[in-house]
C-alpha positions, 0 to 999 in steps of 0.5 A, a space after each residue: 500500500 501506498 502513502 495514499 493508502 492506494 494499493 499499488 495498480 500492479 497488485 493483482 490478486 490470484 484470480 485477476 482480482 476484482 471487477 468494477 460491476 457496480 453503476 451508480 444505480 446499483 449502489 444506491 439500490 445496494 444502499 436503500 436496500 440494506 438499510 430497508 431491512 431487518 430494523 424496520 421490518 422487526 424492531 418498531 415495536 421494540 422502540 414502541 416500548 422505549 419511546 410510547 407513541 413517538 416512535 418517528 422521534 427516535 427514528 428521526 434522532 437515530 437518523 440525524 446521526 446517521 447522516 452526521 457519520 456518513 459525512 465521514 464515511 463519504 470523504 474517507 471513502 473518496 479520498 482512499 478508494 480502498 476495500 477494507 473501510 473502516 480499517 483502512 482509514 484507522 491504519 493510515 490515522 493511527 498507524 497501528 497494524 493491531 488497531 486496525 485489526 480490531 476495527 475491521 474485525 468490530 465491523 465483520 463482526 457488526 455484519 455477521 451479528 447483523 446477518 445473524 438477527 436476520 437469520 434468526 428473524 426469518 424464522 420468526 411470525 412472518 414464516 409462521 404465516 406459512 409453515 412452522 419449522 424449527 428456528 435454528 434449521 431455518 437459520 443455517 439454511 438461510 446462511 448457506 444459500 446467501 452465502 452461494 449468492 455471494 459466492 456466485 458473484 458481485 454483479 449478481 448479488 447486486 442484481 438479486 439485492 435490486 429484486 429484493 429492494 424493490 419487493 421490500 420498499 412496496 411493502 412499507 410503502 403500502 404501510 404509508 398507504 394504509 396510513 394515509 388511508 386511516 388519516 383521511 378516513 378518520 380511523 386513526 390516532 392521529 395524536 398517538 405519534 405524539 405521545 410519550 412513554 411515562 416509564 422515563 423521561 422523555 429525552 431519556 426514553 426517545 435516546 433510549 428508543 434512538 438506540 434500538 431504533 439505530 439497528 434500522 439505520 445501519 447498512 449505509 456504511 457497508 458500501 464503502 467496502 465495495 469501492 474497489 468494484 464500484 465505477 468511478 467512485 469519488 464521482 459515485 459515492 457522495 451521491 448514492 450515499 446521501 441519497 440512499 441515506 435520505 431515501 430511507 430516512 424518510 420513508 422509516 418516518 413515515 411508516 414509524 409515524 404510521 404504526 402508533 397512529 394505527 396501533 396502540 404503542 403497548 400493542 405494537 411493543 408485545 410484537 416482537 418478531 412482526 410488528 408491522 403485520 399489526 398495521 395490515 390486522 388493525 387497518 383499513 386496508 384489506 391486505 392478505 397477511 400472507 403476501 405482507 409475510 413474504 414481502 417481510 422477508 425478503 427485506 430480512 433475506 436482503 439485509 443479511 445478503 448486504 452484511 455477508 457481502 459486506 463482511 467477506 469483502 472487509 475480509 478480503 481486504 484485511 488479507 490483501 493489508 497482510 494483517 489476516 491470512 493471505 489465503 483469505 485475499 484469494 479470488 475464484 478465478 471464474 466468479 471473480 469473488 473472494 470465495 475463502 472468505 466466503 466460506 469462512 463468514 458462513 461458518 462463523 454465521 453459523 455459531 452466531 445464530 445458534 447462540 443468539 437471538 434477534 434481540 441480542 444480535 441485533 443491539 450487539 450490532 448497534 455497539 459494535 457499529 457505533 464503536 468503530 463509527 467513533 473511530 472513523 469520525 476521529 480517522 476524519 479529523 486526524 487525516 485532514 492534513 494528509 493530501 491525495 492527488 485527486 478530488 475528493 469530498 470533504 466534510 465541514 469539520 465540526 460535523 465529525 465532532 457532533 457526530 462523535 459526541 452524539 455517539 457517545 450518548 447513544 452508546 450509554 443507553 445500551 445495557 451492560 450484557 450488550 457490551 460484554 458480547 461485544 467485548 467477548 467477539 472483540 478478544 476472540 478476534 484479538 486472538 486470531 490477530 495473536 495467532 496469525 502474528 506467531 504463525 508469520 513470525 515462526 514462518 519467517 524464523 525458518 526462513 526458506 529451506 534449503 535443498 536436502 534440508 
């Protein structure tokens, strides 16, 4: 790697390396489409219990940090073009191999958690619309055949994520619609979104809601980590990444504000699994439950299908940076898809779903995220007076510092068994760093063997 950190134009990785599949209007759907997911889909009622009515407030919170850390992600991703991410910009600031390490493990871990309250949500009510099967063989199933997706190739994944995004953004747009329908018809609550829980203080309750409620934000950063096979992204990036970011803020207020103005907020927070199937049951529109459940999860396939892509590529680019394995950098020759690193998510996929359930994984993905986006909006600040030598975004230096502050507030409403997780998948990876460094180590005390030796 470069000074820029650029990786030299002679590297090829085994297998020809990796190609630039992706247009503008992929990435946008790449970016709707994980952040329309899992969060939306599963965890409204579990905001309800936090926040009472106003839910879209703590959507609408959840939101504004969003956007304040995807200023940081846009001028760090234009201005080092990189696969690995999130660990690229905290070597070049910090110019620890170790440091960076645990950020790039936090944020392949902040997938696979994220894929894995996916996993597990699959088999949840939605499923239950059709057959009842047991939750942890649904779960492995579902991650084998993502994975084959993934393995399949780039271009294809994208273009299955397009399917799926469509599907999945006419589901809560029908939402809208049943609200719209209740509001004009007189059937809703229209004063229920202004209501607040009386369990706690309202600014404690609405960041208390902003932090389960930030699961559903989440995915936007992911796409950083296929810059390598995006067309021409300092020219790409900006405007996919606001834009999807806005996109889906918009449309989260508007069904957040529709579920408490048609169902009771203690209602909505008893669903756990399906919340927004209450809207369909208690609203004006007649809708079959069934289709809704389908819809349902094909917003859960496509939020699990953007983390394992995500992961495997941040994989990848950990490889390629010589701080994991080199075999993990191998790309199949015919897919052109780091196929090792492929293989190897799924297998850890594999005891995350059966020792977690949706709630945990999810809010284990929330800490881990919100950890590694400090770092990033701190990488912002530290790399400013570095220069590259082409244009890129940059970002109003006081946003980087409102968004760590905000940050840390959210991080003080998560409750201490969430960080333990956390910390737990955080040394198992500082072991494989360990590992991985005495393996190098007594390779290189070898050294080359001799003929006859």
């Amino acid at each position: 790697m470069d000074d820029s950190g650029r990786l030299p134009e002679s590297r090829v990785e085994e297998g020809g390396g990796l190609v630039r599949a992706i247009g503008p209007r992929l990435l946008l759907l790449f970016i709707i489409g994980d952040m329309l997911g899992t969060g939306i889909y599963v965890r409204v009622g579990a905001v309800a219990g936090e926040v009472g009515g106003a839910v879209w407030v703590s959507f609408l919170v959840a939101f504004i940090l969003a956007t304040l850390t995807a200023f940081a992600y846009v001028e760090l991703v234009t201005k080092y073009p990189g696969a690995a991410g999130a660990a690229l910009y905290a070597n070049l600031a910090f110019r620890s191999p170790l440091f960076s390490f645990i950020i790039a493990f936090a944020v392949i871990c902040s997938g696979l958690a994220s894929a894995g309250a996916a996993a597990r949500a699959f088999g949840g009510d939605y499923l239950a619309q059709f057959v009842s099967l047991p939750a942890l063989l649904v779960a492995f199933l579902f991650v084998i055949v993502l994975s084959l997706v993934n393995f399949i190739g780039i271009s294809e994944s994208f273009k299955t994520n397009l399917v799926l995004t469509l599907i999945e953004l006419s589901g809560l747009l029908l939402i809208i619609l049943i609200g719209a329908i209740a509001l004009f018809g007189g059937t809703a609550e229209p004063t229920r979104p202004f209501e607040f829980s009386t369990d706690a203080a309202v600014p404690l309750a609405v960041l208390t809601g902003a932090s389960v409620a930030f699961y559903a934000l989440i995915g936007f950063e992911d796409s950083v980590n296929v810059v390598e096979e995006t067309e021409n992204p300092s020219r790409t990036f900006p405007r996919a990444l606001f834009g999807g970011i806005v996109l889906t803020g918009v449309v989260y207020l508007l069904v957040a504000f529709t579920a408490t103005m048609i169902v009771a907020p203690a209602t909505l927070a008893g669903e756990e699994s399906a919340p927004l199937r209450l809207v369909l049951t208690d609203g004006p529109l007649a809708f079959p439950p069934q289709l809704f459940a389908i819809i349902a999860l094909v917003a859960i396939t496509n939020t699990a299908l953007a983390n394992l892509i995500m992961s495997s590529r941040v994989l990848y680019g950990m490889a390629q940076e010589g701080v994991m394995p080199a075999i993990f950098a191998r790309v199949h020759r015919g897919r052109h898809t780091p196929w090792v690193a492929i293989v190897f998510i799924a297998l850890v996929m594999f005891g995350l779903v059966y020792t977690g359930d949706v709630g945990d994984l999810a809010n284990t993905t929330v800490v881990l995220l919100l950890l590694v986006f400090i770092v990033v909006n701190i990488a912002v600040l530290v790399l400013r007076r570095d220069q590259v030598d082409h244009d890129h975004f940059t970002a109003p230096i006081v946003i980087p510092i409102l968004a760590i502050l905000t940050i840390l507030v959210l991080l003080f409403q998560q409750e201490s068994e969430i960080f333990l997780r956390a910390g737990i998948l955080l040394l198992i990876g500082l072991g494989l760093y360990v590992l991985n460094y005495l393996v190098k180590r007594g390779l290189d005390r070898e050294g080359p063997q001799q003929p006859g030796g």
